[in-house]
C-alpha positions in Angstrom: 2.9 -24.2 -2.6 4.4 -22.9 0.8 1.9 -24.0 3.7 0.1 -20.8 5.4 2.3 -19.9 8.7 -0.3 -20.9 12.0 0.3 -18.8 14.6 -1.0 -20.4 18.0 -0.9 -19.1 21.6 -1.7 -20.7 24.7 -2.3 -18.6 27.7 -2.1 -20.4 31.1 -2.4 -19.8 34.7 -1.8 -22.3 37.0 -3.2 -25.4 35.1 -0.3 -28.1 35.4 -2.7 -30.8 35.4 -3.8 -30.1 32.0 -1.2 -27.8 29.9 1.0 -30.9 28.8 -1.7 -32.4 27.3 -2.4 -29.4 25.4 1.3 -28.6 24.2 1.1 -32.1 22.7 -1.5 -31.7 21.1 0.0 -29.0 18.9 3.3 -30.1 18.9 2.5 -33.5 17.2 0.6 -32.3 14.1 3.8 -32.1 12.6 3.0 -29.0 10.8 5.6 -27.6 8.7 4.8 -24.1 9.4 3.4 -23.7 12.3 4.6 -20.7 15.4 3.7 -21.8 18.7 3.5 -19.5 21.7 2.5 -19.9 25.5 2.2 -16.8 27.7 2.1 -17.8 31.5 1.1 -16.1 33.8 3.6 -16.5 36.8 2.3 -19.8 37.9 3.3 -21.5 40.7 2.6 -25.4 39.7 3.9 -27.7 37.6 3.0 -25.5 34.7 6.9 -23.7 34.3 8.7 -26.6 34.4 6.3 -28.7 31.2 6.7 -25.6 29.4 10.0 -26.3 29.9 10.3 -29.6 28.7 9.1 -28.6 25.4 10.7 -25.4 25.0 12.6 -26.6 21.6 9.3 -27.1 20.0 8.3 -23.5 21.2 8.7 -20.4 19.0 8.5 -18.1 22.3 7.3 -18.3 25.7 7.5 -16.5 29.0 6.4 -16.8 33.0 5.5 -13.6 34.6 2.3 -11.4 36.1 0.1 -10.5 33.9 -3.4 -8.6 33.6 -5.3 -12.0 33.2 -6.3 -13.9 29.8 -7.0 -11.0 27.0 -3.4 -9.7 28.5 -1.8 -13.0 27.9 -3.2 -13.3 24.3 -2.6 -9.5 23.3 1.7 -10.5 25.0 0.9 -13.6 22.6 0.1 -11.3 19.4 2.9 -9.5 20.0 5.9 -11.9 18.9 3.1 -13.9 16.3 4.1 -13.3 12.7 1.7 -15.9 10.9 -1.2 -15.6 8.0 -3.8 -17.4 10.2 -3.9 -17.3 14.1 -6.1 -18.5 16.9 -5.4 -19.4 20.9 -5.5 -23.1 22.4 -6.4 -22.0 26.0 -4.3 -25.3 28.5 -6.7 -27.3 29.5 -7.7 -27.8 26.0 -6.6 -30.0 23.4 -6.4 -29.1 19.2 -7.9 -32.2 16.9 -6.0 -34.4 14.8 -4.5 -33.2 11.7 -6.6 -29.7 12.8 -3.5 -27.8 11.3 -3.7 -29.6 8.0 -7.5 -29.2 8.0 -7.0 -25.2 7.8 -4.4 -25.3 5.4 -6.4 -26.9 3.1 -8.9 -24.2 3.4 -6.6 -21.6 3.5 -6.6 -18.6 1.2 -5.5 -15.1 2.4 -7.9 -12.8 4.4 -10.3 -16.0 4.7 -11.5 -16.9 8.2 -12.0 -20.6 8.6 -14.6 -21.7 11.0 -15.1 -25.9 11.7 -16.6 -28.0 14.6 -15.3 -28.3 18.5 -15.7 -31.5 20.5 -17.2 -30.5 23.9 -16.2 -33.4 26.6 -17.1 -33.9 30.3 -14.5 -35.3 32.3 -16.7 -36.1 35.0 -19.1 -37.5 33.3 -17.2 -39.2 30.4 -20.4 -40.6 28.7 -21.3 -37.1 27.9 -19.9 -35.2 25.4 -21.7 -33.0 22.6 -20.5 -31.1 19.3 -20.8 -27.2 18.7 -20.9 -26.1 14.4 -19.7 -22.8 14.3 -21.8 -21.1 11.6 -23.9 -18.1 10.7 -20.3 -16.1 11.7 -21.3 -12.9 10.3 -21.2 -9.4 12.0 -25.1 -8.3 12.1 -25.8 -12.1 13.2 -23.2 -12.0 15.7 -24.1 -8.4 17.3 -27.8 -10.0 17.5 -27.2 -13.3 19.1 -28.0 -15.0 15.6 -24.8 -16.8 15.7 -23.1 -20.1 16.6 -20.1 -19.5 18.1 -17.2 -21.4 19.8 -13.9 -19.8 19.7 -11.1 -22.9 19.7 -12.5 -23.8 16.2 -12.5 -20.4 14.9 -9.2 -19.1 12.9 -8.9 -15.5 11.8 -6.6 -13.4 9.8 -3.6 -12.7 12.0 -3.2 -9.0 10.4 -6.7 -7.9 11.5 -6.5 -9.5 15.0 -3.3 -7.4 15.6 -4.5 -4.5 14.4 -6.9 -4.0 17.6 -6.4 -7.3 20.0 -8.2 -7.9 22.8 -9.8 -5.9 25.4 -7.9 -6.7 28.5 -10.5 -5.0 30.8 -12.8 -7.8 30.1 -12.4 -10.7 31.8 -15.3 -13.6 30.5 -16.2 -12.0 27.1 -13.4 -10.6 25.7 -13.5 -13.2 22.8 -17.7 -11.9 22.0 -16.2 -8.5 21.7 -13.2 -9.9 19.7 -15.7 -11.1 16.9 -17.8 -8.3 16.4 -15.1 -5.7 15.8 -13.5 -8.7 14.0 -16.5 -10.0 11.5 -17.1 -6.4 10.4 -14.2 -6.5 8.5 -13.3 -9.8 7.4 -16.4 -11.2 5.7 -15.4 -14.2 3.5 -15.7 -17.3 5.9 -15.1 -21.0 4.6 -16.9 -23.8 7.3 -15.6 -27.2 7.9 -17.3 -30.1 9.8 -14.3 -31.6 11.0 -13.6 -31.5 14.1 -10.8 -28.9 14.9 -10.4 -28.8 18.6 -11.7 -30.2 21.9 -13.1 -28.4 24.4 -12.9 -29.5 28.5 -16.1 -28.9 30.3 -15.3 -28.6 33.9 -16.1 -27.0 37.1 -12.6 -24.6 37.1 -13.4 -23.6 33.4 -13.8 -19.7 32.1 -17.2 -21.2 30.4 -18.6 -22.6 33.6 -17.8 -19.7 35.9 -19.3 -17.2 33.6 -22.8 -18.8 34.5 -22.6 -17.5 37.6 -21.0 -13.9 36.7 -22.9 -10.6 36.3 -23.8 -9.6 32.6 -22.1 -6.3 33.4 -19.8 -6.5 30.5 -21.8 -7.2 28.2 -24.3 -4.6 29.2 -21.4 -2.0 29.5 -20.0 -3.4 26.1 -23.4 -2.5 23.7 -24.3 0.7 25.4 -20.7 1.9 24.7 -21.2 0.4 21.1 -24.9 2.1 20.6 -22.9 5.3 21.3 -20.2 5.1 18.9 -22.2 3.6 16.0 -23.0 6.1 13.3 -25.1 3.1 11.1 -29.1 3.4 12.5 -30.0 -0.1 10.9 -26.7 -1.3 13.1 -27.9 0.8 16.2 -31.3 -0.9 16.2 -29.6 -4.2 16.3 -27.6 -2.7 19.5 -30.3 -1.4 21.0 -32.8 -4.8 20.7 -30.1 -6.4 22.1 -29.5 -4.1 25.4 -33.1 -4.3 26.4 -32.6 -8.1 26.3 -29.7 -7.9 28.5 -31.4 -5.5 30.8 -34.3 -7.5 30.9 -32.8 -10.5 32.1 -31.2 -8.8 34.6 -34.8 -7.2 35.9 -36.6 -10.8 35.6 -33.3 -11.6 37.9 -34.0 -9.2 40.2 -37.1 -10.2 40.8 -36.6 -13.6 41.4 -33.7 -12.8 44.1 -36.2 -11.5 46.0 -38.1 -13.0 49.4 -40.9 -14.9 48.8 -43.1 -12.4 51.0 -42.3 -10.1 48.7 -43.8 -11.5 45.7 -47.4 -10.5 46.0 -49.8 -9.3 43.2 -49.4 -5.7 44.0 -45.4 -5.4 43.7 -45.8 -7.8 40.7 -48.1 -4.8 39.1 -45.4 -2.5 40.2 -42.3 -4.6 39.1 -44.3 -4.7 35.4 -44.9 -0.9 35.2 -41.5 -0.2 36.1 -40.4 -2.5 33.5 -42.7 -2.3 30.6 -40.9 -0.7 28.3 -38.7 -4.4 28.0 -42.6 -5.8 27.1 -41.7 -6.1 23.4 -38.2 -8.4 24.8 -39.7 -12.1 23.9 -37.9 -13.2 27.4 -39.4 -10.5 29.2 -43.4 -10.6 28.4 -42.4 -14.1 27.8 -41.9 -14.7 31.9 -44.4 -12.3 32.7 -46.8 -14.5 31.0 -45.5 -17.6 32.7 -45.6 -15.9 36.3 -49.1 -14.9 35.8 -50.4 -17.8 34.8 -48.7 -20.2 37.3 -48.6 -17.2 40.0 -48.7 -19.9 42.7 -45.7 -21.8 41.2 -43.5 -19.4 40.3 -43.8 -17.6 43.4 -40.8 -18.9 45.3 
């Protein structure tokens, strides 16, 4: 039996130091069927001239301006051809024997969803594991899931059917997965280990700490209005108010110390009390009152 055809891209910008180690990574699972891709983005580092070096190995690739990541992928999804698809992003590296992991698994329209090794190269000595599981669409829409996109690969046909929103820049793959797992259903999970994920400061996943939730609010209120299925739209909704309500309880705490008396504490809660059934929300009220003095600053 013919292995599945692997479609991978790996969208780069500017990330010499790391994309080599990547490509390699890829290129020496001497998978039999496998379509490799890498969209840059008009860097101006080393990055051109390693992609370069392993053209040969390379089903397509390409160095101009683009709109940022999802625009990268969606250029990506437009040359891929395969039965199972997922992106490598260059500063991180796919497992050993990964590809043969997921053919194994393989059977059409099946998603196949394993582990990803999360390492610190700063801090070598820590390093943790993330089990994507509970990948379904309800669970995902409510936050129910575990989640961590290089381990995660979908049906190729259903990816290109709607791609990536290109307007989002931190959580384009969330938004990927719920318009995804409402359609394909049938998911098959592996504990291996099927890529490697770099923790560090110039990451996507560490700059997104310190980004506004505006996305992701602006993403579930345009989904609460297009949703015609009320048990779906509950789900939505729940999960606004939390999103709202973290950004009121953040607010707050930006604010002077002076400020944060009793009175405008009685004022912040009436303004906000329709988020008192969100756990986080009567959860820190709670906390404030009790350790008023603490919290304070």
């Amino acid at each position: 039996m013919m292995s599945p055809k692997i479609s991978i891209i790996t969208p780069n910008f500017n990330q010499g130091k790391y994309i080599e180690e990547t490509i390699i990574s890829v290129i020496n699972q001497d998978y039999p069927n496998l379509e490799y891709i890498i969209i840059d983005g008009g860097s101006t580092d080393e990055s051109v001239e390693i992609i370069k070096k392993y053209e040969k190995h390379l089903t397509y690739w390409i160095s101009e301006p683009d709109k940022g990541q999802a625009d990268a992928i969606n250029k990506g999804l437009a040359h891929c051809t395969g039965d199972l698809f997922n992106w490598i992003n260059s500063d991180d590296i796919l497992a050993v024997n990964a590809l043969k992991t997921i053919s194994e698994l393989y059977k059409p329209g099946l998603t196949i969803a394993g582990k990803v090794f999360n390492f610190y190269p700063e801090n070598p000595a820590l390093n943790d594991f993330t089990q994507n599981s509970n990948l379904t669409h309800n669970e995902f829409l409510n936050l129910k899931s575990t989640y961590h996109q290089p381990g995660i690969w979908v049906n190729l046909h259903d990816t290109k059917s709607f791609g990536l929103d290109i307007k989002s820049h931190y959580y384009f793959d969330f938004f990927f997965y719920v318009n995804y797992l409402k359609k394909n259903t049938e998911i098959s999970y592996t504990d291996k280990v099927l890529a490697n994920f770099r923790v560090h400061a110039e990451s996507k996943t560490s700059l997104i700490q310190e980004k506004s939730k505006e996305e992701i609010v602006s993403f579930y209120k345009n989904l609460y209005q297009s949703e015609k299925d009320k048990s779906i739209k509950v789900i939505i909704k729940r999960v606004l108010n939390y999103w709202l309500a973290l950004e009121q309880i953040k607010l707050w705490q930006a604010h002077e110390p002076s400020f944060k008396n009793s009175i405008n504490f009685v004022k912040f809660i009436s303004f906000n009390f329709k988020y008192m059934k969100v756990n986080v929300f009567w959860k820190f009220v709670l906390k404030y009152t009790i350790n008023y003095k603490g919290l304070r600053g």
